[in-house]
Steps between C-alpha positions, in 0.01 A plus 500: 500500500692673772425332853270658716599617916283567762639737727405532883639795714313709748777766383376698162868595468635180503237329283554851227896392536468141409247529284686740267796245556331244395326640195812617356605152480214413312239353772180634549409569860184516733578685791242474839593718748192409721548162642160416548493470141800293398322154546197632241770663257701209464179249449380759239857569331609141501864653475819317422676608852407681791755721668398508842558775825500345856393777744190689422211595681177304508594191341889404473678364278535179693140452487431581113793262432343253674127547386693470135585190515142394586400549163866594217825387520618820318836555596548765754773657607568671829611848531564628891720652740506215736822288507477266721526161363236401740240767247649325188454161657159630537429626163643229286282251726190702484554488070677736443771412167768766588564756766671817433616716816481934474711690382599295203699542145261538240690281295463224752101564545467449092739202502304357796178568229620364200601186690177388641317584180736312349440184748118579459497441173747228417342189383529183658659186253231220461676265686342202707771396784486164673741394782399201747174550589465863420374644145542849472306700267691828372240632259180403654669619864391164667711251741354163557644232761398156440220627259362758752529873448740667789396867537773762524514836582514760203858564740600136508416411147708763326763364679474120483463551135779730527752200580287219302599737189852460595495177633847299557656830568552683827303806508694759770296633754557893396427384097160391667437792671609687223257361220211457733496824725726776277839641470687514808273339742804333748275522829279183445720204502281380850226581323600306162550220773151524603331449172782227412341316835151524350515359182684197633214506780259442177736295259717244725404244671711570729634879526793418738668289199348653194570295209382749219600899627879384667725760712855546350640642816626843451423535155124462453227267395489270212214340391552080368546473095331169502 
């Protein structure tokens, strides 16, 4: 079953353009060029990936990403003519997966596509981790400290599990940004820095000398083997 996109461009000719893209590759393809309707569309669709335009009349793109993540954590991915890495900062922390700045190589835009279906729908190993006095859960999608349940962020739990997964190793900062925010994201190192802060915020006991997420200077994070 091919997977399904939901489209969402205030521009007919734009949403006609990928849309015919994207079906030639063998996706089928919603397109809402009204943006009043893109919340109701994808609730009713239940697509696989939403492809998402920033500036539209009415109700932007910021806000329908946003209002998203109140109820799906479809993957969506960001398609705009803003370039500031202050709007991608933006973006990625309002939900957004991946963020994809006009004009852009159609080769790129499927790429972009194919990856975040493909992160979508990987399955997680049934694996139970325990180090000190953490247990983290990678199939149930649970972290418990001392017994008690420590909520993270849909943000922050991709990627603490990102470097439990790969635990003992140093993860670099751009393979990071890379797996969790898309192909050739380089602007959000201060931002990777941010969420880095949190977690330890919710999983150290003390966050200025983390014992579990540790700082290889210059090369990354690495999360403790045992």
């Amino acid at each position: 079953m091919s997977a399904k996109i939901v489209l969402i461009d205030d521009d007919p000719e734009t949403v006609e353009t990928l849309g015919e893209l994207l079906r030639r590759n063998g996706y089928e393809v919603v397109g809402v060029t009204n943006p009043e309707e893109a919340l109701s569309t994808v609730f009713l669709q239940n697509p696989n990936l939403v492809v998402l335009d920033i500036m539209m009349p009415g109700v932007s793109g910021w806000e329908i990403c946003s209002r998203l993540r109140e109820f799906s954590s479809v993957p969506i991915l960001m398609l705009t003519c803003l370039s500031r890495d202050e709007d991608k900062i933006k973006g990625l922390e309002l939900g957004a997966d991946d963020y994809l700045v006009k004009p852009f190589n159609p080769r790129e835009f499927l790429l972009r596509v194919r990856k975040l279906l493909e992160r979508a729908t990987a399955p997680l190993e049934e694996v139970l981790v325990e180090v000190g006095e953490l247990k983290v859960d990678l199939t149930g999608g649970k972290v418990y400290k001392r017994g008690k349940e420590v909520y993270l962020t849909r943000r922050e739990r991709q990627l603490f599990f990102y470097l439990v997964r790969h635990r003992g190793r140093t993860v670099s900062q751009d393979e990071l940004l890379e797996a969790l925010w898309g192909l050739g994201w380089k602007g959000g190192k201060n931002l990777l820095k941010t969420y880095i802060h949190r977690i330890r915020i919710k999983v150290e006991d003390d966050p200025q000398n983390p014992c579990y997420i540790l700082t290889d200077r210059s090369a990354g994070y690495r999360f403790v083997a045992e």
